[in-house]
Phi, psi and omega in degrees: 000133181277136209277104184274133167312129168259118184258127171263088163338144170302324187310273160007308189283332192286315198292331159262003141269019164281299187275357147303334170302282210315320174317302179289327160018270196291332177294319184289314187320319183303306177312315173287004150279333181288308205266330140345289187295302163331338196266290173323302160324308180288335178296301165332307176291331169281352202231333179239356179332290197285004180256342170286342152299273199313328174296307195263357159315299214301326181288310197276352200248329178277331165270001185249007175223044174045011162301206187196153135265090170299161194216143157201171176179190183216161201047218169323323162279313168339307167293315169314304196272000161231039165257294181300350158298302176333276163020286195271353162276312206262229186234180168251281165224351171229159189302108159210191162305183172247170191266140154299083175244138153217123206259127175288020180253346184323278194296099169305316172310287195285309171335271204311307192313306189306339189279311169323270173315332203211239164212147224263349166288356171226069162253011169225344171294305161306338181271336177265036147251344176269002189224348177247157182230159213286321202236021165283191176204152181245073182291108146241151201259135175209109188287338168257355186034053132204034138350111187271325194287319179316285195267023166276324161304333156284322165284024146300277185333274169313358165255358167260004196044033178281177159242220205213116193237110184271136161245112194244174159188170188062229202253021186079359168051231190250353178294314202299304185304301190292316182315129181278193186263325194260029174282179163239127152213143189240084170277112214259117202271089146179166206247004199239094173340329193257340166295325197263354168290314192296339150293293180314321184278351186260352190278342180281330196271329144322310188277350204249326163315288223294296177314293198337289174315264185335305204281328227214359160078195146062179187239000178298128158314000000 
């Protein structure tokens, strides 16, 4: 087959190192994520070590007096709260009984009636007054801690005498305010949704250790 010449026009020529620019562009953006979450992380770790501990005494002292743990959040904290029930129902990383967990983000049927019937800032409240007892706990996840169904479920929670282990971020919002002395909150130092998730979901994964550890011992898988 005979070789065609390809002639590239200046224009051309402009538009495609226009569009390598952009590229590395989008290479840096990416790159600049890696290195945020890493930042933010590392921050994290200086900063919440001992409160996550105290979050997973408080978890392991509600499963050693047969309580359960609820959980809720919305979006992406929704999912954060029924990845950590699965965890403690289902294993973590080693071979054990399951755990009492249950995240109040589920029940579509019961969602919608409460939002329908009543209002949609109490689709979690209601369900932890009908469903927690004095030696439950209550993970609630809010990445701004000022969620209104987050903080009509903690005054549920407290009104069950429960207790309250809060997953935060930025400065802790109204959520901060509501926490009792035996509450918790663990506040993830960044002003960025997708930074303070990303905390989050690894601070879930330190409590589903910790119990682990704390209930059945060792590293074994």
């Amino acid at each position: 087959w005979p070789i065609t010449q390809v002639t590239i026009s200046p224009d051309d020529r402009l538009r495609l190192a226009f569009t390598q620019s952009k590229g590395m562009d989008l290479q840096d953006r990416i790159l600049g994520h890696f290195l945020q979450s890493i930042e933010t992380k590392q921050k994290a770790a200086g900063d919440l070590t001992s409160v996550i501990q105290m979050a997973g005494e408080t978890m392991v002292n509600c499963l050693l007096n047969d309580g359960k743990i609820l959980s809720c959040g919305n979006g992406g904290s929704a999912g954060d709260a029924q990845h950590f029930s699965a965890e403690l129902l289902n294993r973590f990383e080693k071979e054990r009984p399951g755990l009492p967990a249950i995240a109040i983000t589920t029940d579509s049927s019961t969602l919608t009636a409460i939002a329908n019937d009543y209002d949609y800032k109490e689709i979690f409240s209601k369900q932890v007054s009908a469903l927690g007892q004095s030696d439950d706990v209550l993970l609630a996840i809010s990445t701004s801690g000022n969620s209104p169904n987050i903080i009509e479920s903690i005054r549920a929670a407290h009104d069950r005498e429960m207790k309250i282990v809060a997953l935060t971020g930025r400065d802790g919002g109204a959520i901060a305010d509501l926490l009792s002395a035996d509450d918790i909150e663990i506040c993830v130092p960044s002003d960025r949704t997708a930074r303070i998730q990303e905390v989050h979901l690894v601070v879930i994964h330190c409590l589903c250790d910790y119990i682990d550890t704390k209930l059945f011992g060792g590293d074994n898988a």
